[in-house]
N, C-alpha and C positions, 0 to 999 in steps of 0.2 A: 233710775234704770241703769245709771253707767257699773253698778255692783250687780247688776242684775243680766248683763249680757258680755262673752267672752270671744274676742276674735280668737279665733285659730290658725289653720293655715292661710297663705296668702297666694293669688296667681302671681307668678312672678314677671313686674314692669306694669302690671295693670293696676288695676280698683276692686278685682275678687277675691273677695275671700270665704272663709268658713267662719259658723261661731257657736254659740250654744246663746238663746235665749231664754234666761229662766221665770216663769212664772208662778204663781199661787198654786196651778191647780198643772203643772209640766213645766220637763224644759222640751224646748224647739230645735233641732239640731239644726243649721242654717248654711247652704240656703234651701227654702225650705217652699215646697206649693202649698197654699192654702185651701182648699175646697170654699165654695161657697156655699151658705145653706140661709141662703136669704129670710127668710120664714119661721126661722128655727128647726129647716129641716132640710137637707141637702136633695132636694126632689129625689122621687123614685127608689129612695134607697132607708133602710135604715141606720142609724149610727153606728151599731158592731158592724155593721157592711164597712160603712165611710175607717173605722178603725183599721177593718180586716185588709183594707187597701194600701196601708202605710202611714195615713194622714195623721201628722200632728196637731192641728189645728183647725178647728172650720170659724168662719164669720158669716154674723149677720147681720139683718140690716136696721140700725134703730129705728127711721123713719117707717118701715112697714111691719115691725111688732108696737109700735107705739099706736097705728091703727089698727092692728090685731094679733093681738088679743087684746094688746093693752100691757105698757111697761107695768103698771101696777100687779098685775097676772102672773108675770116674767117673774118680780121682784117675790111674791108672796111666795112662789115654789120654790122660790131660794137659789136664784140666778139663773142665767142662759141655760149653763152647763145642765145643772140636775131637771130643769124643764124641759128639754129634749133628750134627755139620758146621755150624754157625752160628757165624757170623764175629764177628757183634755182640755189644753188651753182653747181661748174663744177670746174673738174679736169682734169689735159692733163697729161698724160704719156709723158714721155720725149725721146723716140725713145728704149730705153735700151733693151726692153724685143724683141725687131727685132733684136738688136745683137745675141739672143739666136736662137728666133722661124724662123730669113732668115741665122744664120750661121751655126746652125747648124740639123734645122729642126723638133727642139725638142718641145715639153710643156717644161710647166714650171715644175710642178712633175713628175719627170721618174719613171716608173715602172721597175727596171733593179736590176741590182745582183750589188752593188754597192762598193762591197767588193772585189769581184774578178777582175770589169773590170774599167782599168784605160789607158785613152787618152787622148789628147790634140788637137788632131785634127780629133773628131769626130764627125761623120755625119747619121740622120737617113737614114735609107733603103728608097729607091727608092727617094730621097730629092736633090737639089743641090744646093751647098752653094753659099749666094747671100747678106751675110758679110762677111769682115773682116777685124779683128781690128789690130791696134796699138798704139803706146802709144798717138799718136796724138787724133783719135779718129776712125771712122767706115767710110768703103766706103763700099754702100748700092750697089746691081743690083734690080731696080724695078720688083717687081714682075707683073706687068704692061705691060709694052712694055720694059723691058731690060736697058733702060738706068741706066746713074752709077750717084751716088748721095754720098754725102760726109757730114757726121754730127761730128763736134765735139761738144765739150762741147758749147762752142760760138753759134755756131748753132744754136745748140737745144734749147737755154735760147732766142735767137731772135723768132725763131716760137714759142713758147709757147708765149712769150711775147703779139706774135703779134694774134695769138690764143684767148688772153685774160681770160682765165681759174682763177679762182679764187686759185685755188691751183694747185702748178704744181712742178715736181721733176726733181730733177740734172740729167745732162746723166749718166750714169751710162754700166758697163755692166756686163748683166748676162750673169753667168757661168752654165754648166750642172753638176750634182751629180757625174760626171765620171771622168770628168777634174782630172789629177793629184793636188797632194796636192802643187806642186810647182806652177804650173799654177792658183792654187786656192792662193797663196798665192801674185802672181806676179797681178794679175785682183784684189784682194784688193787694192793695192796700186797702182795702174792705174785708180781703181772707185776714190780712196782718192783724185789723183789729178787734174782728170776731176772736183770732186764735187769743188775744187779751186778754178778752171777756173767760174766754173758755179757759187759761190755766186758774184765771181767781177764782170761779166757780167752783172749779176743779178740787184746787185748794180747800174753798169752803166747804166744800159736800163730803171730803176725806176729814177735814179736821172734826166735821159736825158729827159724822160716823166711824171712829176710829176701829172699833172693832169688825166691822167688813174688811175682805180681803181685799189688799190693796189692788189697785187697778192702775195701770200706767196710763198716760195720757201721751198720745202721738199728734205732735205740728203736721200741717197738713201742706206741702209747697205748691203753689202754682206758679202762673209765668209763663203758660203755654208752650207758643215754640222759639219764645224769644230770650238767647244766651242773657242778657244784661237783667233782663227780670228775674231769671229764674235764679241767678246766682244773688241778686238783689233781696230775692224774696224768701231763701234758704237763709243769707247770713243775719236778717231780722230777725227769724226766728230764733235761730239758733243764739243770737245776743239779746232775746227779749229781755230778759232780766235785768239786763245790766243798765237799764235806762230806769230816771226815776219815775214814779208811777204806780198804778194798783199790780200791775205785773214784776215790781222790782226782787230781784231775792229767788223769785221765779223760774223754774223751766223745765222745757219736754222733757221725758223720760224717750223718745225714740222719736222719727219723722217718718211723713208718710209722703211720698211722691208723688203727687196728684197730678187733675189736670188732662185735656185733650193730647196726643202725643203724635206727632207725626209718624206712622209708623218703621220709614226709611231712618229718621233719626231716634230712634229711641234709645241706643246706647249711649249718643254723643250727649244728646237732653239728661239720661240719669246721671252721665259724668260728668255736666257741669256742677250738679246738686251735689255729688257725692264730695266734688274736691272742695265744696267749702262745708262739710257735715264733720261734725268729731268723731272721731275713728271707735271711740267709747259707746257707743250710742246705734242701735240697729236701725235700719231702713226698711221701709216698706214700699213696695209698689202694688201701688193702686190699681188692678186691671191687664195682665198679661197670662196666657197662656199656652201662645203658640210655638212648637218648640224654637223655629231663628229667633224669636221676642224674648225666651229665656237667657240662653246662651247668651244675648247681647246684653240685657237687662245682670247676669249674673257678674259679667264679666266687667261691667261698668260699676259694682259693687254694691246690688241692690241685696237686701239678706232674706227678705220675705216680700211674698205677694200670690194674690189672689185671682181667682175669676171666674165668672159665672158658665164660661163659652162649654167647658168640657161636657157641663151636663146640661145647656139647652141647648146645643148642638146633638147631641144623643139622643135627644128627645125627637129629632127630627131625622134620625136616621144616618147619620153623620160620625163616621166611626174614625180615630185615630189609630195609625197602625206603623209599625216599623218601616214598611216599604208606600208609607202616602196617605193622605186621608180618603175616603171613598166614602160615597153612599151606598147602604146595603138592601137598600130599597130597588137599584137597577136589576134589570132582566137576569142579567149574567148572572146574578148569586142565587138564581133562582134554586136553584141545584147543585149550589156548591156545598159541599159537605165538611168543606174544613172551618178553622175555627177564626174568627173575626182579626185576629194575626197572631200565627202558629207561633210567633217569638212572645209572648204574652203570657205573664203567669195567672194572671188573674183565673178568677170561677169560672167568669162567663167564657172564655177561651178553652177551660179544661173540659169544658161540659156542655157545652152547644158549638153547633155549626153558623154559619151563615144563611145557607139555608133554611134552616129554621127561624130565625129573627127575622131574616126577609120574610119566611109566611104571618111570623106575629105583628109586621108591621102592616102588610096589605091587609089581616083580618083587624086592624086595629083593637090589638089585644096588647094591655097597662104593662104585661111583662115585658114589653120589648122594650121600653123604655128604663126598666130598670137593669135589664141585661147591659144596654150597651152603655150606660151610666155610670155601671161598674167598671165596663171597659177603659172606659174614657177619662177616667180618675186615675184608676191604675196606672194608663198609659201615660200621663199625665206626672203623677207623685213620683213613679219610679224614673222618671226621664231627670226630674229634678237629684233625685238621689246617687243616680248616676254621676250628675253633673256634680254633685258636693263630693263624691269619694275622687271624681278627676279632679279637681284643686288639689286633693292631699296628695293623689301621688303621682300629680304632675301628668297628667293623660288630659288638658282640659279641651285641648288644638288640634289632636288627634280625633277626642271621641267629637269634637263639632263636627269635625271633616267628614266624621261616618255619616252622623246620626242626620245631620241637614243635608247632604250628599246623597241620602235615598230615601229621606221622605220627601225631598223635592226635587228629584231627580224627573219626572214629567211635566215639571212644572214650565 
């Protein structure tokens, strides 16, 4: 991948930069939002939508196309891309983030007291756990119809393989903020040796298939919220190779940021990773899309990342807007006739009001979900775009001051 991805401009004194990542099927201009479309479909929306919004890229998620359709399904239509019609680059998640959200029913950032409460084997309220790991790897219960399902690292590098995703990461497993620090330290070097397994495989399923389009492979870093792991568990990867062994000769094409994040530290956590990462080599963060989570997450020098929040938050009526997030479901919009936020280029802003959306959401009418879907990407893709033309010409400190200055100006 280090031929395959180009820094550009730099924040200057920081970790941000621009770059172009190039793939089989796009380049990525970075940094960059990714849509999620878990399923092989970015809910509510079609692909020329998801296109018509800016997005470079969507990801999904191997662990729930590997229970359906079925990566063999995926593979015979001739990859991600042409099985949902999307033209661009595509990323697969590599099952890891179900270690967390079926074992122990959590998100990815916990809102909890993360001081006082420490477990190993915890589980959210009213949730029942439907992994669990060992050093082998995760035995899944579908959340489906119950059956049990087995990923290890081997696995996971076959359905992705066969997925066909342009970019796609080691299994991995994520840990919760709560996890003792022993357990945080034993799931580092269990991710370490999955990520192992997963560049031979890796290896082997590219040398076994040469004529498929290459697919990079992304290390996966954990280490929660602890400085000394996480930079521990960054420079392993990054040196896996150079140790003797089936991994020797070995290594990532890009890494992926993983892991539970404190949300107050999220820049200082990407910038321990970043400062021991090679400047040749793009980053990915796992899991942000609130604008302060960009802005810090950018400026810490993360190049891409993902997340589901834009459009199941939409789903539930939950709008992003220049001047704040809001619900459009309250009284007040009952009869507002403007548009879900007048600074908005998007469809659903040029052509619907508020009040309208709010009536399709009390009649519980499927459009109102893809209206504010669209919003909520837009709002989303175009914030990040913003924020890559302010690296170039040096507006990065200004446009934060605006742009977090009145969407959280009530707050």
């Amino acid at each position: 991948m280090g031929e395959n991805f180009t820094v550009g401009d730099r924040l200057p004194g920081r970790r941000g930069r621009t770059g172009t990542l190039r793939t089989p099927h796009g380049e990525i201009a970075t940094p960059a939002f990714v849509p999620v479309g878990t399923k092989a479909t970015v809910k509510a929306m079609l692909p020329e939508t998801v296109k018509s919004l800016g997005a470079q890229a969507v990801l999904a998620n191997a662990y729930h196309l590997y229970l359906q359709p079925g990566a063999d399904i995926v593979d015979e239509a001739g990859g991600l891309g042409r099985f949902m019609n999307w033209p661009g680059p595509t990323f697969t998640d590599s099952g890891g983030f179900q270690v967390l959200s079926l074992g122990s029913g959590f998100r990815k950032v916990l809102a909890m007291d993360t001081e006082r409460v420490r477990a190993d084997d915890v589980i959210a309220k009213g949730k029942d756990r439907l992994a669990r790991v060992d050093d082998d790897g995760v035995t899944f219960t579908s959340h489906l119809d119950g059956s049990t399902h087995r990923f290890t690292p081997e696995v996971s590098m076959g359905i992705q393989h066969q997925l066909g995703a342009d970019i796609i990461f080691a299994f991995d497993e994520l840990t919760t903020l709560i996890n003792t620090r022993k357990y945080q330290e034993d799931s580092v070097a269990r991710t370490h040796a999955w990520a192992i397994r997963c560049l031979v495989e890796h290896h082997r399923l590219r040398s076994a298939a040469p004529q498929r389009p290459a697919q990079a492979l992304f290390g996966v870093i954990q280490g929660a919220q602890y400085e000394d792991l996480r930079r521990a568990a960054t420079r392993g990867l990054v040196h896996i190779g150079e140790q003797p062994g089936p991994a020797e000769g070995l290594s990532f094409d890009g890494y992926g940021i993983g892991g539970a994040l404190e949300k107050q530290n999220l820049g200082t956590i990407v910038g321990w990773v970043v400062d021991e990462l090679p400047e040749d080599k793009p980053r990915h963060l796992l899991g942000i899309s609130e604008p302060d989570d960009l802005f810090a997450a950018i400026e810490a020098g993360a190049d891409t990342f993902d997340c589901v929040s834009p459009s199941r938050v939409a789903r539930n009526a939950a709008i992003y807007s220049h001047a704040g997030r809001y619900n459009v479901t309250g009284a007040r919009y009952k009869r507002d006739f403007t548009p879900l936020d007048p600074e908005c280029d998007c469809y659903t802003c040029a052509n619907y009001t508020r009040a309208y959306i709010h009536h399709l959401f009390k009649a519980k009418e499927i459009l109102s979900a893809t209206l504010c879907t669209i919003h909520n990407e837009r709002f989303t893709i175009s914030l990040v775009d913003r924020i890559r033309a302010s690296i170039t010409d040096g507006t990065f400190d200004e446009l934060r001051a605006e742009v977090l200055g009145r969407y959280y100006r009530d707050r």
